[in-house]
C-alpha positions as CSV (number, residue, x, y, z in Angstrom):
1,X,46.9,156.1,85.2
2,X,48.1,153.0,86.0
3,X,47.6,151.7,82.1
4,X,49.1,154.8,80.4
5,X,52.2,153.8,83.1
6,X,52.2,150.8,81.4
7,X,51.9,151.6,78.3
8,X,55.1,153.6,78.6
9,X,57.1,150.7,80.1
10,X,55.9,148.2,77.2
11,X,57.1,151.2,74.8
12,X,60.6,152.1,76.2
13,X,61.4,148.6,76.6
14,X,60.2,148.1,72.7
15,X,62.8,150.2,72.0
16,X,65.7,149.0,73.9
17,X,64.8,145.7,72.2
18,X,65.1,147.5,68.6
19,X,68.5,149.2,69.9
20,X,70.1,146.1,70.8
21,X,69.1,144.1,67.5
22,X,70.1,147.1,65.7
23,X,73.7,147.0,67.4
24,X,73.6,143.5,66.8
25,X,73.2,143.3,63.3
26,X,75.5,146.2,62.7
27,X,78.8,144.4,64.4
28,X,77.6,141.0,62.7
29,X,77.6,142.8,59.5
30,X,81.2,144.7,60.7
31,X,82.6,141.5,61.4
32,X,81.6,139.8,58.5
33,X,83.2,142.7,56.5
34,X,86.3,142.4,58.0
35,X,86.2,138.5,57.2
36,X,86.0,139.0,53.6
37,X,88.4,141.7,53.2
38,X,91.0,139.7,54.9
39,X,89.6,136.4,52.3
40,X,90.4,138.9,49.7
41,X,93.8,139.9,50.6
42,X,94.4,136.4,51.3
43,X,93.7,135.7,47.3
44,X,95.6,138.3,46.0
45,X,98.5,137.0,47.7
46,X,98.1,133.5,47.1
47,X,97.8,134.4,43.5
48,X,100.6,136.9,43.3
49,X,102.6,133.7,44.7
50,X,101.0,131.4,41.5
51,X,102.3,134.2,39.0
52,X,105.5,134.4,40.2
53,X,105.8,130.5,40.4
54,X,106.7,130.3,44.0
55,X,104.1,127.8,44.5
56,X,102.6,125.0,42.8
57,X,99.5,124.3,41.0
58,X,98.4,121.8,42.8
59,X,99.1,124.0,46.3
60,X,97.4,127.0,44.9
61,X,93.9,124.6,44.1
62,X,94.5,123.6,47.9
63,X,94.9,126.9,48.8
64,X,91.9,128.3,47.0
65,X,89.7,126.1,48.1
66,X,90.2,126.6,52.1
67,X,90.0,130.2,51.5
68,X,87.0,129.7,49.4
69,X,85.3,127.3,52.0
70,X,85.5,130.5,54.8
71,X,84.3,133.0,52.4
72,X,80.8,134.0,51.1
73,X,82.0,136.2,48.1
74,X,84.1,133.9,46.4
C-alpha cells in the first residue's frame, strides 16, 4: 500500500514538473515573438525613413546594426 502511495506522489509531481516547463517554454517562446515583431517594425520604419531621405546613410548602418544586434531573425 504504502509503495503504490508512492508511486502516485512520484507520478503527480512528474507531471506538475512537465506542466510548469511546458508554461515555461511557451511564454519564453511568446516573449521572444513579441521581441522580433517589434525588431521588425522597427526595420520597416527605419527604412521607410532611408527611402524618404529623412536620415542618413551612415545613421541608418548605425541603426541597423543595434536592431540587428537584439534580434535573431535578422
Amino acid at each position: 500500500m504504502k509503495t503504490l502511495l508512492l508511486l502516485l506522489l512520484l507520478g503527480n509531481l512528474a507531471m506538475v514538473g512537465c506542466e510548469f516547463v511546458a508554461g515555461a517554454a511557451t511564454g519564453a517562446l511568446a516573449t521572444g515573438a513579441g521581441y522580433e515583431i517589434n525588431a521588425k517594425r522597427q526595420m520597416d520604419r527605419l527604412d521607410d525613413d532611408y527611402r524618404r531621405e529623412r536620415i542618413s546613410r551612415r545613421e541608418y548602418e548605425r541603426r541597423r546594426s543595434q536592431i540587428e544586434r537584439g534580434s535573431i531573425v535578422y
